[in-house]
N, C-alpha and C positions, 0 to 999 in steps of 0.2 A: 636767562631771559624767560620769564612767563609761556607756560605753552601757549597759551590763550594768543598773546601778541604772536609766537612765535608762526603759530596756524594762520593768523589772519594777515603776515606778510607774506608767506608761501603759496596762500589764496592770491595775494593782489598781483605776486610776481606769475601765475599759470594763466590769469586772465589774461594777463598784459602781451605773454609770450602767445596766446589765443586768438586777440587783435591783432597782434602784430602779424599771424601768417590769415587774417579775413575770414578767422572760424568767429561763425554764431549758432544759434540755435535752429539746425535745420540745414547747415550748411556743411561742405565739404572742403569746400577752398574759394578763396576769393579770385576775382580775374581781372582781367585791364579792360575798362568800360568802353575806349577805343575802339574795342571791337566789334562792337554793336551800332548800326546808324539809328539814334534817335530821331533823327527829323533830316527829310531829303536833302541829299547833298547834290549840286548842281557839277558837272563834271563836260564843259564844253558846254553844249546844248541840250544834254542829258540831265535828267533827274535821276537819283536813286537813291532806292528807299530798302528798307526789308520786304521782304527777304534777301534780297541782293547785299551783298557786301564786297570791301574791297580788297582786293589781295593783298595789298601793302599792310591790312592790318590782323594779318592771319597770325594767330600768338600759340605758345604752350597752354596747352585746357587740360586738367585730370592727366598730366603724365603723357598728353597726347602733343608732338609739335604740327608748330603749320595748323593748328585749327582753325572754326570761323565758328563767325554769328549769321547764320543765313541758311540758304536752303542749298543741299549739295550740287554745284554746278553753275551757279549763278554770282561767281567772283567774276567781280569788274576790275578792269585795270584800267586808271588813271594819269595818262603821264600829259604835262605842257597841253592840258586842255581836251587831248584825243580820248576817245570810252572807248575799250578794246574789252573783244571776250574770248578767253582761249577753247576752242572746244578740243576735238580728238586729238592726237598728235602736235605736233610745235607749233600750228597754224593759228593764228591771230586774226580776230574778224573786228572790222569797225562798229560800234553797236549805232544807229541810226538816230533811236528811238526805243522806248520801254515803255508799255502802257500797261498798269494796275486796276483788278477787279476784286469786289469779294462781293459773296452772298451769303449772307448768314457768317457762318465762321470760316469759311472757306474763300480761299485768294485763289487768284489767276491773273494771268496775263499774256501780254506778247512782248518778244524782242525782233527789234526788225535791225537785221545786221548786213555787210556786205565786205568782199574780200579787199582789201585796201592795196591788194596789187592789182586787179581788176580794173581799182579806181584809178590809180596812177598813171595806166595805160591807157595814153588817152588812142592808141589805134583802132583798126575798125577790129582786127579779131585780136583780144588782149588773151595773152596765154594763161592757158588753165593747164592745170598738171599736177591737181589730188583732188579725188573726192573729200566732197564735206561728210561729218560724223560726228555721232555725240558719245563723249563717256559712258561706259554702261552704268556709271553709279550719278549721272545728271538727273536733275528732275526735268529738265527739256527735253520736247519732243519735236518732231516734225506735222502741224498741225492739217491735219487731210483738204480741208475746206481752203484754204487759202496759200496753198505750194506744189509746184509740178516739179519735175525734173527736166532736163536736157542733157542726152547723156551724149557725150563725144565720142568716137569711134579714131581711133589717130595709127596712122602707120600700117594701110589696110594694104590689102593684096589677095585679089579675088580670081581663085579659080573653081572650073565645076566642080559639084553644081552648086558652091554658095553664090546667092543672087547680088548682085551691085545694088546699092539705093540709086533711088533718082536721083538726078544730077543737083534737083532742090537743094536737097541735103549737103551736098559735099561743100568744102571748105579748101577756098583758093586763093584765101588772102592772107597776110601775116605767114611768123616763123612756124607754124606748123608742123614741121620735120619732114622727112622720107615718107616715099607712101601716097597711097591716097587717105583722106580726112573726112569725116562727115559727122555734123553732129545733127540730132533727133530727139523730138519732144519723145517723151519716154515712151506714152501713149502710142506712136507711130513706129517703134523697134520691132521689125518682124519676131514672131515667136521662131521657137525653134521646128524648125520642120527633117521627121525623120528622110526625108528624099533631097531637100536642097541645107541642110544644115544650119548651123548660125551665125548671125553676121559676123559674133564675138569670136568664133574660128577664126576669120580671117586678118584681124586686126592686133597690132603689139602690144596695143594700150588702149585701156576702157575706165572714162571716167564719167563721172554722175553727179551734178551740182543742182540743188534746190534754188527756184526763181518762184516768181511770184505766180500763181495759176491764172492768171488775168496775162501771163509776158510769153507765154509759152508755143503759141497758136502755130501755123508754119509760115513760114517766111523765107525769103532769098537768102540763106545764111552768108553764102557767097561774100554777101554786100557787110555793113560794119550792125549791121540786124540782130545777132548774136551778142556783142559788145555791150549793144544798150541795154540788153536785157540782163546782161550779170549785171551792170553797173547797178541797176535797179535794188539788185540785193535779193534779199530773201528773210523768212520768217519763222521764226520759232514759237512757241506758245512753252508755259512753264503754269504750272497747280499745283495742291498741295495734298495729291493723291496718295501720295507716296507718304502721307505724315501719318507720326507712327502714335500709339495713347499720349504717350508720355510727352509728347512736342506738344500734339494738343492741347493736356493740361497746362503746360508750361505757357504757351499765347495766351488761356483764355485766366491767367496769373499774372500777365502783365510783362511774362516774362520773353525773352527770344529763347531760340533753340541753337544750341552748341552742336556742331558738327568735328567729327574727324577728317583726316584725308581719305578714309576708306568709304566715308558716306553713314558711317554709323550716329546717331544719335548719344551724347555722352555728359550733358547737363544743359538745365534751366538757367540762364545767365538773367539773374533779374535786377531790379533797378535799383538795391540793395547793395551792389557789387558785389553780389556773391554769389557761386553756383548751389543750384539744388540738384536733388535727383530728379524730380516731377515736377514742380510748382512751386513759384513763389510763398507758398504759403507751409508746406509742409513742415515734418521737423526727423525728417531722416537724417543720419549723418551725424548725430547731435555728440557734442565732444565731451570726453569723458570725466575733464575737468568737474562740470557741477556738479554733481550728483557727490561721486567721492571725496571732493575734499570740503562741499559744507557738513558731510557729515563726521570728517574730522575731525572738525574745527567745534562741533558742538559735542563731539564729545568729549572733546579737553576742555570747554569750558565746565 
């Protein structure tokens, strides 16, 4: 067989084998486009959009499993209609509502979430029994302007000289446990005092839930006062502070940003189906096919 032919079907079978795993020019590998929200997706009464993405559609990216398209922290779960968003530990929060900003090149927003066992209770004191937490590798935070605390004191027993709260405070309704109970806007938690001590001495269990800074004020907690105010929920705020050149490049390329489960940054997923290092438009990564075998081929002709 002619070199000439022999080169140019060992060229058409490198391309093919090239296509076949989603190499081009500038690319490292191809990915499953699934994983990126092009255009908001409605999930009960929820919208979502990027950065958010769903867990159901977290894939292998660059050697990594369990990736996404979105920003780290902000996977939604979608089942039979409900928006669920897992933060610290196994705890599952109802997501309310998401509302989306940018300025200039830069996004933000808020998620207004609340505990769906809170919700289910429909009594006057609905049991609490773990602090709320975010991931340390979340881009969520706890937004100062619009969230307090209530932090519960459960299973107390006071002797000198740690002080009783006012009777305000304490908690005489619902399973509550042994003990006496009190819960307090954060604001109102005696500090510590070297002569009468702290309240947190006296008590088994200390927990701390974010409510809305408008739900926090004092109240007969006594009464189902407390209730309405978790039912209310709470709010998280989410930006793109934490984005690093390279995600940059990649949004303002048309592309989204690839994440790990570690919160690392690992490719440009752009509209192309294929990842980059940087941007849609680069040409890192570039496969070794062209370069050496047209110059094989030309020089057996």
């Amino acid at each position: 067989m002619p070199l000439l032919l022999l080169c140019r079907r060992l060229l058409l079978l490198l391309l093919l084998v090239a296509a076949s795993h989603g190499y081009a020019a500038g690319d490292t590998n191809g990915y499953d486009s699934s994983m990126c929200l092009k255009e908001p997706v409605a999930c009960g009464n929820v919208s979502i959009s990027y950065p958010f993405y769903l867990s159901s559609e977290m894939k292998d990216l660059n050697g990594y499993s369990s990736s996404y398209c979105g920003y780290p922290g902000l996977a939604i779960e979608c089942n039979d209609g409900k928006t669920m968003m897992q933060l610290d530990g196994p705890y599952k929060y109802l997501v309310k509502n998401i509302t989306y900003g940018s300025y200039g090149n830069d996004s933000y927003g808020n998620v207004s979430l609340a505990d769906p066992v809170v919700l289910e209770d429909r009594s006057s004191c609905p049991k609490v029994d773990h602090n709320v937490t975010i991931p340390w590798f979340s881009w969520l935070y706890f937004p100062g302007m619009s969230v307090d605390y209530l932090v519960f004191f459960l299973d107390c027993s006071f002797t000198a000289p740690i002080v009783r709260p006012p009777a305000t405070y304490q908690l005489t309704c619902g399973n509550i446990g042994a003990g006496q109970s009190f819960v307090l806007p954060k604001d109102k938690v005696p500090e510590y005092n070297i002569y009468y001590g702290s309240l947190s001495q006296a008590c088994n269990k200390i927990i701390e839930v974010p409510v809305l800074s408008d739900n926090s004020g004092d109240s007969e907690w006594s009464t189902d006062e407390y209730g309405q105010v978790l039912r209310q929920g709470f709010q998280l705020a989410w930006n793109d502070s934490k984005r690093l050149a390279n995600c940059t490049q990649c949004e303002q390329s048309n592309g989204r940003c690839g994440y790990n489960q570690g919160g690392d940054f690992i490719g440009c997923l752009c509209p192309d189906e294929r990842v980059h290092s940087r941007n849609c438009s680069d040409d890192s990564g570039k496969p070794f096919v062209s370069s050496t075998s047209f110059l094989l081929c030309r020089g057996g002709a």
